[in-house]
N, C-alpha and C positions, 0 to 999 in steps of 0.2 A: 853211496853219495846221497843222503838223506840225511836234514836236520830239522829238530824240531823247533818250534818258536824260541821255548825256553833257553834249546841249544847255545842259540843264535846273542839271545840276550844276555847269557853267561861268557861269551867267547871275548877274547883280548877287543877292546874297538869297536866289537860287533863285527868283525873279520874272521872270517873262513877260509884259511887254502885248501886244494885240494890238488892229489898228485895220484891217479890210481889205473890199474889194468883192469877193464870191464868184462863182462862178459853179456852182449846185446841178449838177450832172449830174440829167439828167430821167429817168434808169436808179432812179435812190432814189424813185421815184413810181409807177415800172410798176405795174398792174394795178390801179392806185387810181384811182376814177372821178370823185371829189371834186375832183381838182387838174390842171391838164393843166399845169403849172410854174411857173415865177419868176420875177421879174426883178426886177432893183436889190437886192438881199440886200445887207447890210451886217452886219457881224458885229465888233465891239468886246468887251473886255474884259480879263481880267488871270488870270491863272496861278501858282500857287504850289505849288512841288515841294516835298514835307516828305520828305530823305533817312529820317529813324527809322522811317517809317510804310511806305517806297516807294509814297509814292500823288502825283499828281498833282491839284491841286483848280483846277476852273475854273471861271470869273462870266463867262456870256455875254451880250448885249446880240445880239440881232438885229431887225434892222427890215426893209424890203422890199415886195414885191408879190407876191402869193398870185393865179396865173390860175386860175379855175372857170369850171365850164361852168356857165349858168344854169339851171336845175333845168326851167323850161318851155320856152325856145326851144333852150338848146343850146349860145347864143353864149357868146363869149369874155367873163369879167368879172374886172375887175380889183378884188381885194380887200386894203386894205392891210394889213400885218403889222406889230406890236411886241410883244418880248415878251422876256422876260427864263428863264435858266433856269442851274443851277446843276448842273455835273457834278463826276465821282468816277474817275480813273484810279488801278487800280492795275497795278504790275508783277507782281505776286504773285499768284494762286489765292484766289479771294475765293469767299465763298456768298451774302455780303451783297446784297440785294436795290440797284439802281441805281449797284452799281457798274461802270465799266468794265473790263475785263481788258485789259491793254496785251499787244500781240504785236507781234514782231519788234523788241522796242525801242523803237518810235515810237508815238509818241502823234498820232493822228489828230481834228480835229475836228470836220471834215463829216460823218461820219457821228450824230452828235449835231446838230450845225446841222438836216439834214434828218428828225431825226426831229421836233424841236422845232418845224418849216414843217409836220409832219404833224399834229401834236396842236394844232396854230393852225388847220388849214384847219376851215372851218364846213362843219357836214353837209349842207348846200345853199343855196346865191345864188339868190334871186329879184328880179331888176333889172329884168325886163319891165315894158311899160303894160299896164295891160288888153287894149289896141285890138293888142297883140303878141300874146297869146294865140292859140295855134295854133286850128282850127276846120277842117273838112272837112264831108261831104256825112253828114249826121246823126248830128254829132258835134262838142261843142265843149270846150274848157277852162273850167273855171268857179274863180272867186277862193271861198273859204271860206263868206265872208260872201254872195255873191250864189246860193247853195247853197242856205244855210239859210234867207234871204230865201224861197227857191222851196219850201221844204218845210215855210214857218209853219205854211200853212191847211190841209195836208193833212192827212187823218186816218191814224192808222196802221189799216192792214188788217185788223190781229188786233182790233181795237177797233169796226171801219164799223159790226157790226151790234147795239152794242148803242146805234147811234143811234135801234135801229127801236123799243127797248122806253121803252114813256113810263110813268112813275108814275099808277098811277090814284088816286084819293081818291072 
């Protein structure tokens, strides 16, 4: 999904569809702990080069599979993806905030695909059962709510001792 100026200026209207099965490189995820990568990306949409302006404007559609690690076991979870996003190439020296800067000629659009797989991934998957909950030798995982359950009846500490003083009359 790459075209070049000329491409663009030869095509019907200056119109570009596009309708394809990607493959993210998992290099566009390094060091992010959210997503361990992809699969099935699908990426549709339509392209229109405006020569007066030299900008390029694109309507993406992507759908797919977003892998995370499950925030408590670790395992692999598969999260679906759909999501729509709308970008801005230009050939020319822009300051404009969310535009792209085209280099070399070509207009690239994976690096947009992947950023758009980034701002979709969720800040953490929890897909475990309870009975998955990790637990060791005086140590266990506790859901939210079986937290607060455990800490209804408790008193708070800075407060124990003013259970000692009783109103006299």
């Amino acid at each position: 999904m790459q075209w070049t100026k000329a491409q663009l200026l030869r095509a019907p209207q200056s119109k570009v569809d596009f309708d394809e099965d990607v493959t993210v490189d998992p290099s566009a995820f390094h060091g992010n702990v959210r997503i361990s990568g992809t699969k099935n990306i699908h990426v549709s949409g339509e392209g229109f080069f405006e020569p007066e302006t030299d900008r390029f404007y694109a309507d993406l559609h992507i759908t797919g599979t977003i892998l995370c690690p499950d925030a408590i076991t670790g395992r692999e979870v598969e999260v679906p993806m759909d999501t729509e996003t709308e970008e801005v190439y230009s050939f020319q020296q822009s300051d404009e905030d969310g535009v792209r800067i085209v280099t070399d000629e070509v207009i690239e659009l994976m690096p947009a695909v992947a950023q758009a797989i980034l701002l979709e991934t969720p800040l953490q998957v929890i897909r475990a059962s309870r009975d998955e909950y990790p637990q060791g030798e005086g140590w266990k995982v506790y859901t939210e709510e079986d937290y607060e359950a455990s800490r209804k009846d408790q008193i708070d500490p800075r407060l124990a001792k003013l259970k000692d003083f009783k109103e006299e009359k």
